[in-house]
C-alpha positions in Angstrom: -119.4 -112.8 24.9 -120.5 -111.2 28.1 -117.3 -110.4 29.1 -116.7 -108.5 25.8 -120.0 -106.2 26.3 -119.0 -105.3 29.3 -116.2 -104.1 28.1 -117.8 -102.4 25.0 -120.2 -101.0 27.3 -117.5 -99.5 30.0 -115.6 -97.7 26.8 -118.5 -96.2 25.1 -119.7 -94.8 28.7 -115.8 -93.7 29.3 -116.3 -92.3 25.3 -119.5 -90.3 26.0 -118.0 -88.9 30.0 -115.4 -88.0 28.0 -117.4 -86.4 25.8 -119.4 -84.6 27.6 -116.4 -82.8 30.3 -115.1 -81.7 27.1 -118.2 -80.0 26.2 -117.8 -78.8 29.2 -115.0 -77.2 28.8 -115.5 -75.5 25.6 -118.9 -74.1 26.8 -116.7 -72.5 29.4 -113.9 -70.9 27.2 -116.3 -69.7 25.0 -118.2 -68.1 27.7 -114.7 -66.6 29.3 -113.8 -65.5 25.8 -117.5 -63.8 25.6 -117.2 -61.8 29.3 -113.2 -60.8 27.7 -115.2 -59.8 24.4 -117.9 -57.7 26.9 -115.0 -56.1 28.8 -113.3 -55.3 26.1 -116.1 -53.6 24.0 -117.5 -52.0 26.9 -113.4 -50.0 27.8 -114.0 -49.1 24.0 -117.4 -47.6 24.0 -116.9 -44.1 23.0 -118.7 -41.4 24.6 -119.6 -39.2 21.5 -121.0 -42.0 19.9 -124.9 -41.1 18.4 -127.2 -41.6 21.4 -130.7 -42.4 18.7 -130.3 -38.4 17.5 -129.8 -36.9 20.8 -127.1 -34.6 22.4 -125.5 -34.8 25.3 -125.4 -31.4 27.4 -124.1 -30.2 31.0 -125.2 -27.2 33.3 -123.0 -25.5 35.7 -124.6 -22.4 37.8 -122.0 -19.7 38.4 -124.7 -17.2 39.2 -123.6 -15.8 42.5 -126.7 -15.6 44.7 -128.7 -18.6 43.0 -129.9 -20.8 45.5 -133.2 -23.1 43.7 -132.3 -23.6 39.7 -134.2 -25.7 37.6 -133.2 -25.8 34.0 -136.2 -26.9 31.6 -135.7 -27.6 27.6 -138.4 -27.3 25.2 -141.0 -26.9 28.3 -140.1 -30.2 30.4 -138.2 -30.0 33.8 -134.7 -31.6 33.6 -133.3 -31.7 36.8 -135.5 -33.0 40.5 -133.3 -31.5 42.5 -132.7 -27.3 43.1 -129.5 -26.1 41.9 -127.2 -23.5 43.2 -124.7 -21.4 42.7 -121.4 -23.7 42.0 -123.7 -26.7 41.1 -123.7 -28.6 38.4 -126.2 -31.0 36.7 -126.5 -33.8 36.1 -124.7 -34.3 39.8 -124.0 -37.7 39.0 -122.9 -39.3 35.3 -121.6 -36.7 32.7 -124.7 -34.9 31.2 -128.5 -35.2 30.2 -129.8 -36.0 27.0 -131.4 -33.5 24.8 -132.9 -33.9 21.2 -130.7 -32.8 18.8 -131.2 -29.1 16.5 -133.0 -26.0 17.6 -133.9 -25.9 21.5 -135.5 -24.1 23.5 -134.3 -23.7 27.1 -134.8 -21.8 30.1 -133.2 -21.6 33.6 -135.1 -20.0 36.9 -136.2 -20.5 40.0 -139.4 -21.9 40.8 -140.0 -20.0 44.2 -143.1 -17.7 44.1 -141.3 -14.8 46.1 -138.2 -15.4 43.7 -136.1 -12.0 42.9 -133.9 -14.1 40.2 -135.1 -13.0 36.6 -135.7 -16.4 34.6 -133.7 -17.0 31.5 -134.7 -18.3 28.1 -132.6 -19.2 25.2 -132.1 -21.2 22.3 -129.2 -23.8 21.1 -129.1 -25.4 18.3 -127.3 -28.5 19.4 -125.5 -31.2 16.8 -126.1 -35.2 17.1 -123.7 -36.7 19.3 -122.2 -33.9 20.2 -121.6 -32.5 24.4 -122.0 -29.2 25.3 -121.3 -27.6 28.6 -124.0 -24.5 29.2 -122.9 -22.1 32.0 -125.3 -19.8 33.8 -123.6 -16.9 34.9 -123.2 -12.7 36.8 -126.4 -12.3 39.2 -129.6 -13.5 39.9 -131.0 -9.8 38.6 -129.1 -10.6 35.3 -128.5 -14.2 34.6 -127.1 -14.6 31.4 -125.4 -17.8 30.2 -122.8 -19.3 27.4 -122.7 -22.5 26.1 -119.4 -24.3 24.5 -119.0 -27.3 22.8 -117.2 -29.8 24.8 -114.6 -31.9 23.0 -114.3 -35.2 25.1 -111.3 -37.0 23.6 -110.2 -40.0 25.5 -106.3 -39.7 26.3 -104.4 -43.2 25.2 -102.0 -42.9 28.3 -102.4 -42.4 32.2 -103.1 -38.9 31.9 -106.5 -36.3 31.8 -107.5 -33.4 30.5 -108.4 -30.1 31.9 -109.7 -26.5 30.9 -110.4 -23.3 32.7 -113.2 -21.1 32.6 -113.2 -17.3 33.8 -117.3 -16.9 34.6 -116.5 -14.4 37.7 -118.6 -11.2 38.4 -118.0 -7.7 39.0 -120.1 -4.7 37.8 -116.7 -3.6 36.5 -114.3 -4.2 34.6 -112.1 -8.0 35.4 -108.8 -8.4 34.2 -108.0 -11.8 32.7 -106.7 -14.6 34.7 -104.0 -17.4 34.6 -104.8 -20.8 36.5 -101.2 -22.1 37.8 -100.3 -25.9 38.5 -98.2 -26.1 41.4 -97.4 -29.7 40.5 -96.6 -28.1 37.2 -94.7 -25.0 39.1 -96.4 -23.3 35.5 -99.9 -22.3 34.5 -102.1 -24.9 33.0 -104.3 -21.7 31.0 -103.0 -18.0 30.4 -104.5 -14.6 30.5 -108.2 -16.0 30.2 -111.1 -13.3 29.5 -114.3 -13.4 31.5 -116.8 -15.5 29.8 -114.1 -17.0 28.4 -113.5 -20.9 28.3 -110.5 -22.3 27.6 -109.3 -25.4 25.4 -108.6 -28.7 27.2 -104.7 -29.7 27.8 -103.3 -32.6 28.6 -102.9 -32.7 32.7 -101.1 -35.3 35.2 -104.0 -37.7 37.1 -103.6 -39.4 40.4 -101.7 -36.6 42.2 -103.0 -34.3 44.4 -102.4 -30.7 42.9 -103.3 -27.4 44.2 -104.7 -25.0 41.5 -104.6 -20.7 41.9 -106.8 -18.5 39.9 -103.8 -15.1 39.4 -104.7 -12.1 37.7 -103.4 -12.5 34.5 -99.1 -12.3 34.6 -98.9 -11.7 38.4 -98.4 -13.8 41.5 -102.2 -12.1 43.0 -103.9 -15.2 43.9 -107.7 -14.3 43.2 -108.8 -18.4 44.2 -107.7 -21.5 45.2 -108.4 -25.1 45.1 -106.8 -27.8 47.5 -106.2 -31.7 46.9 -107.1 -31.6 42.9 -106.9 -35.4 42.3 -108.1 -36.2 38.7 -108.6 -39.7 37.6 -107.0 -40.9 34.1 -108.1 -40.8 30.8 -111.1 -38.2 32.1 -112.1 -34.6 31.1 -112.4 -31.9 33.8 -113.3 -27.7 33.5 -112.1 -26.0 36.6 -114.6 -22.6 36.9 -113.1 -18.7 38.9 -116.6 -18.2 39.7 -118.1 -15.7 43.1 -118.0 -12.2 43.5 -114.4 -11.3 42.2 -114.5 -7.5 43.6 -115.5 -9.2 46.8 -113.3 -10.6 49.5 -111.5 -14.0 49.4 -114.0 -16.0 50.9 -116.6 -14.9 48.2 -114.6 -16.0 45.3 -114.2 -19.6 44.3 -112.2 -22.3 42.0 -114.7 -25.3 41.3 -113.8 -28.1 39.8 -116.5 -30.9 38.0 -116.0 -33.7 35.2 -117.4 -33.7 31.7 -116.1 -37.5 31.2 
C-alpha cells in the first residue's frame, strides 16, 4: 500500500512538472508569435495614415541670406531651433503635425535689428495628408510654395526622388535638368523655377553624384557628391543659392520626406 502511493505520488508530481514546462512553453510561443505580430504591424504602419485629424507638413528655407527662421502656425512657435537658408524642419523625423483645414502661418526672423520682411500665409491643409512648404528668393522678399507630398512606399529595394528649381535671380532663370550619373540620364527635365517635380523611382544604397544643368545642355549650374539614399524612402533634392552668382553660391540640397 505504501509502496503504491509512493508511486501514485511520483507520477502525479511527474504529471503536474510536466505540466507546468509545457505551460511554459506555450507562454513562450505565444509571446514570440506576439513580438513577430509587433514587428510585423509596425513594418506595415503607413505613414499617411490619419494622425487624430491632423496633417503632417515640412519646411525647407531656400531663402538665400536667411540666417534665424522660425515658422509659427495659427500664432504658436513650431520649431526651437533658428533655421537657415538650406535648412529644413523638422531636422529630425519627417515633419510636424498641424491641424487639419484653413491655417494660418507665418515664417520670420525673430531678431530685433532683422532686415528679413516676415511672411504670412494661409493653407488649407487635408487630414492625413503631407505637405512640403518651401520659403524661397530673398530675405527683402520671401515668398514661399507649398506642394502636396505623395509618400508612397516602394514594394522593392528602391526610393523615390523629386527635384525642385527654388533658385534666385532678379532675372530671368532658364529651366534646369537634374542628371544621375549612376543613371548616365537625367532623373527630372527642363524644370521651371518654383517648380517641383513629381517623385520617380531611384536606385538606393549607391553612392550617386547629382548636377543641376541648364535645361538641355551639359552647363553644370550645382552639384551634389556621395548621394546615398536608403530604400523604400522619399527624398526632394532642392537648386537653391544665388543662381546669377558664382559656383560657390549656388547649391543642390538634398533632405527626406519619409
Amino acid at each position: 500500500m505504501v509502496l503504491t502511493t509512493l508511486i501514485t505520488s511520483k507520477l502525479y508530481n511527474m504529471k503536474k512538472f510536466n505540466t507546468n514546462i509545457l505551460g511554459l512553453g506555450l507562454i513562450a510561443t505565444m509571446a514570440i508569435s506576439l513580438v513577430s505580430c509587433e514587428k510585423s504591424f509596425d513594418e506595415k504602419i503607413s505613414l499617411n495614415s490619419d494622425t487624430q485629424g491632423n496633417s503632417i507638413a515640412q519646411l525647407f528655407v531656400a531663402t538665400v541670406g536667411a540666417s534665424r527662421n522660425y515658422v509659427y502656425v495659427d500664432g504658436k512657435p513650431q520649431n526651437g531651433a533658428a533655421l537657415s537658408s538650406g535648412s529644413v524642419f523638422p531636422t529630425s523625423g519627417f515633419g510636424f503635425m498641424v491641424p487639419s483645414g484653413s491655417r494660418a502661418f507665418m515664417l520670420r526672423d525673430t531678431l530685433s535689428t532683422t532686415t528679413q520682411v516676415p511672411l504670412s500665409f494661409a493653407n488649407i491643409l487635408e487630414r492625413g495628408k503631407n505637405y512640403t512648404i518651401f520659403a524661397y528668393d530673398t530675405i527683402s522678399a520671401v515668398k514661399q510654395k507649398t506642394v502636396m507630398t505623395d509618400i508612397v512606399v516602394p514594394a522593392d529595394t528602391t526610393c523615390r526622388v523629386r527635384f525642385a528649381h527654388f533658385a534666385y535671380s532678379p532675372t530671368l532663370m532658364p529651366n534646369v535638368d537634374l542628371y544621375s550619373f549612376k543613371r548616365m540620364a537625367n532623373v527630372a527635365t527642363n524644370v521651371s523655377p518654383t517648380d517641383v517635380s513629381g517623385f520617380v523611382p531611384f536606385a538606393s544604397r549607391l553612392s550617386d553624384t547629382l548636377q543641376v544643368r541648364e535645361a538641355g545642355t551639359t552647363n553644370v549650374l550645382a552639384q551634389l557628391n556621395g548621394f546615398f539614399p536608403t530604400e523604400k524612402r522619399s527624398y526632394t533634392l532642392v537648386y537653391r543659392g544665388s543662381h546669377r552668382g558664382a559656383a560657390a553660391v549656388r547649391f543642390l540640397t538634398a533632405f527626406a520626406n519619409y
